[in-house]
N, C-alpha and C positions, 0 to 999 in steps of 0.2 A: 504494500500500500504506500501512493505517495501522496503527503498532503500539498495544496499549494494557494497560497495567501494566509490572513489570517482574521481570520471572526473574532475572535476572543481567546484570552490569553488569562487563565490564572495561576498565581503567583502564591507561593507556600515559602514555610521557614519555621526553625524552629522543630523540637524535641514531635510533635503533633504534624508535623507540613504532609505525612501521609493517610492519615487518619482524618486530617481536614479539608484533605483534593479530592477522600473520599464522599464526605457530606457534603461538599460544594459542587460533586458533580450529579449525587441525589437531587440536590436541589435544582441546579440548571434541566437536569433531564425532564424532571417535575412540569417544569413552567415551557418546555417546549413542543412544539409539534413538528412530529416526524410520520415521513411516509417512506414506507422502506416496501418494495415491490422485488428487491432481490432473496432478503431474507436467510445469508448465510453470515457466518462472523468476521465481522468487519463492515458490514454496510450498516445503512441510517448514520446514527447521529456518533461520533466517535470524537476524544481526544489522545492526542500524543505525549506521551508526558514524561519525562526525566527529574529526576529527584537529587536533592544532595548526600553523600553517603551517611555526615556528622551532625548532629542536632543543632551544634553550633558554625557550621560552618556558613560561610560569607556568601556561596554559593545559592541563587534563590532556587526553587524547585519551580516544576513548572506544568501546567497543564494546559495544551494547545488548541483550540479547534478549530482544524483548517475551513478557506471557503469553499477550496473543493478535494475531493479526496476519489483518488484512482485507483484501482483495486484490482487483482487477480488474485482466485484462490481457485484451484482443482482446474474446473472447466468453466466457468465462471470469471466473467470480468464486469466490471459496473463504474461508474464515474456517480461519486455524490456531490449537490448542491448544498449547502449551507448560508445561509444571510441570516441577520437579526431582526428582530420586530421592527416592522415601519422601513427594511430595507427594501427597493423592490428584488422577486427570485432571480437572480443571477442567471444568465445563458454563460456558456465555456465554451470556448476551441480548446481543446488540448493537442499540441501539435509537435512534433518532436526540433529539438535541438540538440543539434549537435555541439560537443566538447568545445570548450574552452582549447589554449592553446596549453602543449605539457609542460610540466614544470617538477623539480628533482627540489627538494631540503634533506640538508644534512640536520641530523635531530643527535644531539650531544647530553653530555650530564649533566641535569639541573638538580631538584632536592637532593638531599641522599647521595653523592656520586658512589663511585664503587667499593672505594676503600672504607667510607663511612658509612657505605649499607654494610658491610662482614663484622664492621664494630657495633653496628646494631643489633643485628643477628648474633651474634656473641655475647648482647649484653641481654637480650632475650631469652635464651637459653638458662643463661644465668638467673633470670629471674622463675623461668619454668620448673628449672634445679629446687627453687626455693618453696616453691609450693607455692607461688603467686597466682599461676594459672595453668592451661595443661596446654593454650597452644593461641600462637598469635601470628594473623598475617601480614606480614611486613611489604611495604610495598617502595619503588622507587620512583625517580621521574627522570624524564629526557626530554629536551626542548627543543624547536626550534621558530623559524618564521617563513613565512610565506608570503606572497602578497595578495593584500585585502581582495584583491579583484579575481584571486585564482580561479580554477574552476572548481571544487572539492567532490564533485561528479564526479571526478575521473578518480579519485581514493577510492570511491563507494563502489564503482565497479570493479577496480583491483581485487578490492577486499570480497564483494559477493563470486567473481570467478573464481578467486583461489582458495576463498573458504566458504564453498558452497553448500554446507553442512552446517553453519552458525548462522547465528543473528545478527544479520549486517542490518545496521542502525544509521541516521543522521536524525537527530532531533537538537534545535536550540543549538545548534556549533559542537555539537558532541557525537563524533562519527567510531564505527568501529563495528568489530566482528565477535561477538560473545558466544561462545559455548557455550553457556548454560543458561538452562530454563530455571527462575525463579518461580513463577507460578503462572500456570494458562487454567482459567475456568472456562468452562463452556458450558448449558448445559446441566446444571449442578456439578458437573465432574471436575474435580481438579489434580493436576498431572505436575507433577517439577521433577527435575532434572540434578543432581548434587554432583558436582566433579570436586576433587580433591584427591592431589597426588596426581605427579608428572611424570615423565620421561622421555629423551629424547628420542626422535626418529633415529630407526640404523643407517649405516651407510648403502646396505645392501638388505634383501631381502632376509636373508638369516638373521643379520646384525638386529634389523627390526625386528622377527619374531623374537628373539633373543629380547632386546628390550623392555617389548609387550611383557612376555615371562615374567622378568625379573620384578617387572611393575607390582605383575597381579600378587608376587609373593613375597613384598618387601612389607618388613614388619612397619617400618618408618612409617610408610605411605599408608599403610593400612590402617594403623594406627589414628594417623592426619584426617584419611576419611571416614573412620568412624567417628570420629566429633562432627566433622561437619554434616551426617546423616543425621544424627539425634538430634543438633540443633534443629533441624527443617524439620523433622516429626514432632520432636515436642512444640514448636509453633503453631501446624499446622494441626495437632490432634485433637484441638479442644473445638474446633470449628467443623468437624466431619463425622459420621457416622462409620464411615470406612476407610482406613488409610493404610496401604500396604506398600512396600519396597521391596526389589530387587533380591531374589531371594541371597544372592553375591556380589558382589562390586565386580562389574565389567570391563572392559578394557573400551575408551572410544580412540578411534583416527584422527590424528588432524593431520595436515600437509606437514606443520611442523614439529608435533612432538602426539606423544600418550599421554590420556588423562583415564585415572578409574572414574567411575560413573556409579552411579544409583538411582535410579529413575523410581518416585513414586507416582501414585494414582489413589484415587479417593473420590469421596460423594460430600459433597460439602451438605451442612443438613441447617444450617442456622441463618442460612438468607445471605452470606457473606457473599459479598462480590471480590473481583479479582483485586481491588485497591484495598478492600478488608485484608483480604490475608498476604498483600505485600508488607501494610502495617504491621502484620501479627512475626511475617516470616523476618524482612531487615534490620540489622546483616546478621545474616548467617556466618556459621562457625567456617565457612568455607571463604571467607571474605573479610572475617574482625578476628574470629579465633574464639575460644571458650575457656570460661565464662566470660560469658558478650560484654556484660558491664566494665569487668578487669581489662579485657583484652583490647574492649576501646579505647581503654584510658590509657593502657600501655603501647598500642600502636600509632597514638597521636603523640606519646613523650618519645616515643625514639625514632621515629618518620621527621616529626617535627615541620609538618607543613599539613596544609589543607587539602584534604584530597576531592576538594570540589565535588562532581558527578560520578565520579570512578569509585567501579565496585557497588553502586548504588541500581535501583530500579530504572529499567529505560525499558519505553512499552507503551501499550494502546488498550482505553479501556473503551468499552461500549454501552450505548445508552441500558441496556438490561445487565448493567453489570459486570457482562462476558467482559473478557479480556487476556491478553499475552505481555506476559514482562520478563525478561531476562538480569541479566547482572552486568551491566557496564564492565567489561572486563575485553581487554585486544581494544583499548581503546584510546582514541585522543579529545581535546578539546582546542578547536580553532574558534580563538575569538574574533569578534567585527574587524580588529587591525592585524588579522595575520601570525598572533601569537601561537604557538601550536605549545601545549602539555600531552605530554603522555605518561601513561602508568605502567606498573607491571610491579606483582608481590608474589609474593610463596609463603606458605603455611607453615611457620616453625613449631616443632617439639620439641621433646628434650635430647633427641640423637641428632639435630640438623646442624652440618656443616655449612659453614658459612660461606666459603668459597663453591661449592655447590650451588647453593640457594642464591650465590649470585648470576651463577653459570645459566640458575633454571630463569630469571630477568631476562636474561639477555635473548635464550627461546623464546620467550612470550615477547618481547619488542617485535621480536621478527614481522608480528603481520603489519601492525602500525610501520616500521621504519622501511619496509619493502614498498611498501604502497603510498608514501611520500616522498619514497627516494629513487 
């Protein structure tokens, strides 16, 4: 789905910004009239909406609703109309353009550079040792610039060709390709997706089976994604009658590395829409680390910077509710003049080497710095 112009724009902040994008879009769906003649998920009345990771962060959250919104799912494509009361109905050409002219950035070390991400993760450990908490994810930054007028079209397609298996996003200046499903309701059913725990691709075919292997039966990793599992069930179980996972943590593909996986599924039983259980689920142990409280407070003292929309909810809710949201993660942020941030963290425990954990950063830049550079 691509939106394009903008009707209405609402603006969150604060410990509540997801819990109150939820009731403010209760209330807008309330007071509007929709006619929806296609009737699958994604059409009628929808917003776009990106969130901040931290309660307190400078970053506003945001809930978008385009004027018009273009659509393909299955076999199905549709173009929605959107205006305000008292606007007249909007007519659309929608007509293709072509790319901007290309453009290469070099994207270098901003927060965090790399000798003071291993003293982080070192002193993480050190506090995991101590019984402060059992697991915290650390993240870094790399920066660059671009100009205001580029095209960012052409990132979007790098990133949906070569990771044609994620969630290629632009919302608000915030572009990228996330593995993971936070939470899609449809339906009453709600499904999410848990990755936690890495490894690279081989060089060769063996080298990669060999990898995968070694993935599914490292205690570290396994270890890593058993917290970040529990977190998403204990979130999501007070809200569903039925909630089951993976009877094992699976091995997923990406072009550039392995990730184990856990795919739930459930019946949501308490009226909760998909902005309900983003509130209930953000962030997960698989993105702050556990216990959530501690882990917060400790991946904000040793990051030491704002980590804006990264790692946070990026996603489309629908006027009944439905909706898909992932995890801002393989991602950047391009502001109005051209600034570009990007993220990339890994999941410490108490066995993680820090030189590793910087090795695993520099994989996950891969999609963001290939597709700007």
């Amino acid at each position: 789905m691509a939106g394009i112009g903008e009707v209405l724009r609402l603006e969150f902040s604060g410990p509540n910004r997801v819990s109150d994008a939820a009731s403010a879009w209760r209330e807008l769906v309330g007071e509007a009239s929709i006619v929806d003649q296609v009737g699958v998920p994604g059409t009628g009345l929808i917003a776009f909406g990106t969130f901040a990771f931290a309660d307190d962060s400078a970053e506003t959250s945001v809930l978008i609703v385009p004027r018009v919104v273009v659509g393909h799912r299955g076999n199905r494509s549709w173009v929605t109309l959107v205006h305000a009361e008292g606007e007249p109905a909007a007519s659309v050409e929608v007509a293709q353009r072509a790319f901007g002219d290309e453009f290469r950035v070099r994207l270098v070390p901003g927060e965090l550079p790399p000798a003071a991400y291993q003293d982080a993760v070192a002193q993480a450990v050190a506090r995991i040792d101590a019984g402060e908490l059992s697991k915290v994810v650390l993240a870094r930054q790399i920066r660059g610039h671009v100009s205001p007028d580029a095209d960012i079209r052409r990132v979007l397609d790098h990133l949906s060709r070569g990771y044609p298996d994620t969630w290629t996003f632009a919302v608000d200046g915030l572009v990228g390709s996330s593995p993971e499903t936070l939470v899609r309701v449809a339906d009453g059913a709600v499904s999410a997706r848990v990755l936690a725990g890495t490894a690279s691709r081989g060089v060769d075919a063996a080298a990669d089976r060999g990898n995968a292997e070694a993935l599914t039966h490292s205690e570290k990793d396994a270890e890593e994604h058993a917290l970040a599992v529990r977190s998403a069930v204990d979130a999501l179980e007070p809200h569903t009658s039925t909630l089951e996972a993976s009877a094992e943590p699976f091995t997923v593909k990406l072009p550039n590395l392995w990730h184990l996986a856990t795919d739930l599924e459930g019946t949501v039983d308490d009226g909760s829409g998909a902005l309900d259980l983003v509130a209930a689920i953000h962030p997960t142990a698989a993105v702050a680390g556990t216990p959530r409280e501690a882990a917060v407070r400790v991946l904000a003292e040793l990051e030491g910077f704002d980590r804006g929309r990264y790692a946070a909810p990026v996603g489309w809710i629908g006027a009944d509710g439905d909706g898909e949201w992932a995890i801002a993660l393989r991602c950047a942020h391009v502001s109005p003049e051209g600034e570009i941030t990007a993220w990339a963290g890994c999941g410490i425990v108490h066995d993680s080497d820090p030189a590793a954990e910087l090795a695993e950063t520099v994989m996950k830049f891969r999609p963001i710095v290939d597709a700007f550079g």
